[in-house]
FIPA-561400 format. One record per atom (N, C-alpha, C): residue in three letters; x, y, z. Coordinates in steps of 0.2 Angstrom, whole numbers, plus 5000, padded with zeros to 4 digits. Last residue first. Example, Ala and Ser with C-alpha at 12.3 -4.5 7.8 and 13.67 -1.06 7.14 Angstrom:
<lotors>
SER506449895035;SER506849955036;SER506450005039;ALA506649725039;ALA506249785039;ALA506649845039;
</lotors>
This chain:
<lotors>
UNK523148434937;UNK523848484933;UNK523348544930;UNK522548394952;UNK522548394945;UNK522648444942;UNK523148274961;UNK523148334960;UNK523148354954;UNK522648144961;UNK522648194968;UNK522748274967;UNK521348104947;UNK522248104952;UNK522248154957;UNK520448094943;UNK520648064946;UNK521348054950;UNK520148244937;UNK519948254944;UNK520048144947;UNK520348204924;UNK520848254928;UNK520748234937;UNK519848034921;UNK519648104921;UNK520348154923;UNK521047984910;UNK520547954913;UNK520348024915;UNK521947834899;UNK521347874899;UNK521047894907;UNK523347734902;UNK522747744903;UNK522247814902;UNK524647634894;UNK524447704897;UNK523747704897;UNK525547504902;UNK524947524900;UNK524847614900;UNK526647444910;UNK526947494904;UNK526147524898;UNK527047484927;UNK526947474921;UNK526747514914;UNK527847584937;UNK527947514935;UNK527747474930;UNK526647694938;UNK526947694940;UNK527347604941;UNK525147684924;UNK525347654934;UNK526047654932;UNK525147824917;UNK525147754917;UNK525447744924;UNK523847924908;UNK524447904915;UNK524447834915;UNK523048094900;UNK523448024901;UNK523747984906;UNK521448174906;UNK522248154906;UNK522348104903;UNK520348274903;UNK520548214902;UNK521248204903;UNK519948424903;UNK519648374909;UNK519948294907;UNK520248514891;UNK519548454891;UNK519448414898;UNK520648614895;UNK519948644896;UNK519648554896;UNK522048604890;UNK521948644896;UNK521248634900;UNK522648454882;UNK522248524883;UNK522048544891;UNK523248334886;UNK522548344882;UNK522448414884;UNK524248284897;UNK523648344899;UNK523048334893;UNK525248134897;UNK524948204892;UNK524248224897;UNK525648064911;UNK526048064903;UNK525648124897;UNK525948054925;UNK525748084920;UNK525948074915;UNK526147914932;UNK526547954931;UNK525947994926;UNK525447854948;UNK525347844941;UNK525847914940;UNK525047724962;UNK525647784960;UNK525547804953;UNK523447744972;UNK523747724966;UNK524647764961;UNK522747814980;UNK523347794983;UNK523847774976;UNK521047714978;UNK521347784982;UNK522247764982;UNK520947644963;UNK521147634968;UNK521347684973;UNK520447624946;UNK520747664951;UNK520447644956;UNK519847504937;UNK519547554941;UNK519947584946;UNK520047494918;UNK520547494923;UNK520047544930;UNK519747404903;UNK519647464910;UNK519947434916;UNK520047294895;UNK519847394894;UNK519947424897;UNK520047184898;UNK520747204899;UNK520647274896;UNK518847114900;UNK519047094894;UNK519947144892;UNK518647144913;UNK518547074913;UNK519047084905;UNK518147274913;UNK518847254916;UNK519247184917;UNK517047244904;UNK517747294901;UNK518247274906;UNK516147174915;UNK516447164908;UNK517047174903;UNK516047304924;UNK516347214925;UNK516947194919;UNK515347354915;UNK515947394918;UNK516447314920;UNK514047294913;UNK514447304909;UNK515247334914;UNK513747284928;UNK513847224925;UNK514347234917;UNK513347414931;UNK514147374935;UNK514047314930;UNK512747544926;UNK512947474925;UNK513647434924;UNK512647694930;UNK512647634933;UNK512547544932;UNK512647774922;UNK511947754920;UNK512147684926;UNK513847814925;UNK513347874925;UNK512647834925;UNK514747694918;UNK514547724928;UNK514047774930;UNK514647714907;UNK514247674910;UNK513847674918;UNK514947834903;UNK514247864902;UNK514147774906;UNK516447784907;UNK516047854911;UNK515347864908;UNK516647704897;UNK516447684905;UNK516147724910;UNK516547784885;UNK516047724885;UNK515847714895;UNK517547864887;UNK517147844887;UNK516347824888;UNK518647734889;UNK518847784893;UNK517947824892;UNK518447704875;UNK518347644881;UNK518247694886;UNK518947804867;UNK518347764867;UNK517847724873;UNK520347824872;UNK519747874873;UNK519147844875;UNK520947664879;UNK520947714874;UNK520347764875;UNK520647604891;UNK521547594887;UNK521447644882;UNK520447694903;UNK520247664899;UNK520847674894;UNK519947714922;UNK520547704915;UNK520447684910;UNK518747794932;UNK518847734927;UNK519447764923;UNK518747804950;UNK518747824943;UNK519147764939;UNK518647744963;UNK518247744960;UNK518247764952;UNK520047834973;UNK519647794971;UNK519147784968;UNK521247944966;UNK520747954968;UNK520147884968;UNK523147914965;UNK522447914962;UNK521847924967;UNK524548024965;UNK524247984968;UNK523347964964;UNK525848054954;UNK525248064956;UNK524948004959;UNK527348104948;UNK526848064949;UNK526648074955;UNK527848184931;UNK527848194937;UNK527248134940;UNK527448194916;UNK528148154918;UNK528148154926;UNK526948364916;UNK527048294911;UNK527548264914;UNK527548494924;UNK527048414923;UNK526748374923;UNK528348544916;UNK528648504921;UNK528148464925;UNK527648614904;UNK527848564904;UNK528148524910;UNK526948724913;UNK526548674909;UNK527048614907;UNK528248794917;UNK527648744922;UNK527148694919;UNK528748824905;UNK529148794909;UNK528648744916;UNK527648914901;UNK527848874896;UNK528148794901;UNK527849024910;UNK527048984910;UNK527448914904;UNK529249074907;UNK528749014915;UNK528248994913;UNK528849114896;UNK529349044896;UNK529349004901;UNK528249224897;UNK528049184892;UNK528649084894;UNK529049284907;UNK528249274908;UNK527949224904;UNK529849324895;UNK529849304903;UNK529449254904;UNK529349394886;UNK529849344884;UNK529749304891;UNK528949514893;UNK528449464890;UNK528849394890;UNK529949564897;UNK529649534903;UNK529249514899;UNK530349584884;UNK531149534887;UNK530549544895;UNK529549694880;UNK529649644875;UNK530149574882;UNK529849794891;UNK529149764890;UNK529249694887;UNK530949824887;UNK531049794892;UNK530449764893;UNK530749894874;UNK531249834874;UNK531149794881;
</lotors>
């Protein structure tokens, strides 16, 4: 029984840290790309990899991409899983949610 009610435990903190945060805010990391949806998100990360600023231009020209700024306030909004490396967040103030790496925010969840 007492096994059973520290599992319970254990089970509820790890529960209670993963939720608290979602909804918390984060500073950004300069350089990294937002993208309004996975796709875009990315498409922009294999563009930077291959280095084409003129397509990147383009996407933040046509309202897809978003290039983070060191300092940037963004609220977490979804993790995606433990293991993919992708978050959700939206700037702090507005009402866009952006796609982007984990390791663009200052600390990553």
């Amino acid at each position: 029984m007492r096994r059973r009610t520290l599992l319970g435990l254990i089970s509820l903190l790890l529960a209670s840290t993963s939720f608290a945060m979602v909804g918390d805010i984060y500073e950004t990391k300069q350089g990294y790309p937002g993208g309004i949806s996975r796709e875009d998100f990315d498409l922009a990360s294999n563009m930077l990899q291959q280095k084409d600023r003129e397509a990147l231009y383009k996407m933040i020209i046509e309202g897809r991409l978003h290039m983070f700024d060191d300092g940037e306030k963004v609220q977490l909004v979804d993790r995606l899983g433990t293991f993919s490396g992708v978050v959700k967040v939206r700037l702090v103030g507005g009402t866009e949610v952006l796609w982007t790496n984990c390791e663009a925010i200052a600390y990553c969840p």
